[in-house]
C-alpha positions as CSV (number, residue, x, y, z in Angstrom):
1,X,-2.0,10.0,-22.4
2,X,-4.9,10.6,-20.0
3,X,-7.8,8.1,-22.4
4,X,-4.1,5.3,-22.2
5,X,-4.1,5.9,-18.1
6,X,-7.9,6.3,-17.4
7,X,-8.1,2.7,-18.0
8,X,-5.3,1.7,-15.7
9,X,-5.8,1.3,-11.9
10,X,-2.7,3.1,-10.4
11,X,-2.0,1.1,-6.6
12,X,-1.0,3.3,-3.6
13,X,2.3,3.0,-2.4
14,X,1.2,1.6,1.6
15,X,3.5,1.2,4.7
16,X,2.8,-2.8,4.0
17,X,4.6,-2.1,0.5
18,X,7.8,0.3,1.9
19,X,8.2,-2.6,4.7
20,X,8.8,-5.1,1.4
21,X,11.0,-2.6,0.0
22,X,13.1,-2.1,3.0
23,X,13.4,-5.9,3.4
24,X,14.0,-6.8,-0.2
25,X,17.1,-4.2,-0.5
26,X,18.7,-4.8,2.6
27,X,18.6,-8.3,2.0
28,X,19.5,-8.4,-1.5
29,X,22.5,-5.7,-0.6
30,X,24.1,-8.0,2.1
31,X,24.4,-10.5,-1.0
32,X,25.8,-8.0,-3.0
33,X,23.1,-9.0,-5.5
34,X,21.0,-5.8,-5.6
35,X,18.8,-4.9,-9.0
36,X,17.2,-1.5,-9.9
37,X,15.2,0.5,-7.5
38,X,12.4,0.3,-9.4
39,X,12.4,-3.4,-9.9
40,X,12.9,-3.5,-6.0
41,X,9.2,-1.6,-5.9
42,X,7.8,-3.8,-8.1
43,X,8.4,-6.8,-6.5
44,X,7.8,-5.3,-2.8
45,X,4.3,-4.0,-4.1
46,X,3.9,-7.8,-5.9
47,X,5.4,-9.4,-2.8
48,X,3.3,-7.7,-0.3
49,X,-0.1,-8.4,-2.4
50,X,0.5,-12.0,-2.5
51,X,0.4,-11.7,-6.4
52,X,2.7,-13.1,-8.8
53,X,4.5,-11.3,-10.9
54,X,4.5,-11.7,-15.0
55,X,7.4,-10.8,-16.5
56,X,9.6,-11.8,-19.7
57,X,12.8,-10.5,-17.9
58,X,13.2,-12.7,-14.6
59,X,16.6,-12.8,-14.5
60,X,16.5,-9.7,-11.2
61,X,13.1,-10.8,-10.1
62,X,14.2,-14.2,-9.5
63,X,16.5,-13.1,-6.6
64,X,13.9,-12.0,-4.5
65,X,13.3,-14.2,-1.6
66,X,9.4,-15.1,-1.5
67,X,8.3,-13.1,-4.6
68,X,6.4,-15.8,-7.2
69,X,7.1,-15.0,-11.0
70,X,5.8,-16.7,-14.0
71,X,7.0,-16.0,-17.8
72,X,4.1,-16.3,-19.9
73,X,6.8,-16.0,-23.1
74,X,8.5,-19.3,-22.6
């Protein structure tokens, strides 16, 4: 496991990122359209970078407000 991880740069959860999170699950639970919490982290770390987010399951991603996905499958 540690030569698989050496080679993977492992991001800091920052304020910035838990301010995304907060935001992303209040607003998806007042549509009663929440997803997983650790999708949720995902696309508040994703969100708050400015990246986009490659995925082949969209289907939760795509209900967060200001978070840009792309599927690279289809």
């Amino acid at each position: 496991m540690d030569k698989f991880t050496q080679n993977i740069r492992i991001m800091p959860i920052e304020h910035k990122v838990a301010s995304h999170y907060g935001d992303i699950r209040a607003t998806l639970s007042k549509q009663g359209n929440i997803i997983g919490n650790n999708d949720i982290w995902i696309a508040a770390h994703t969100r708050s970078l400015g990246a986009t987010l490659v995925s082949n399951n969209l289907r939760e991603f795509d209900r967060v407000a200001g978070l840009k996905t792309q599927n690279w499958i289809k």
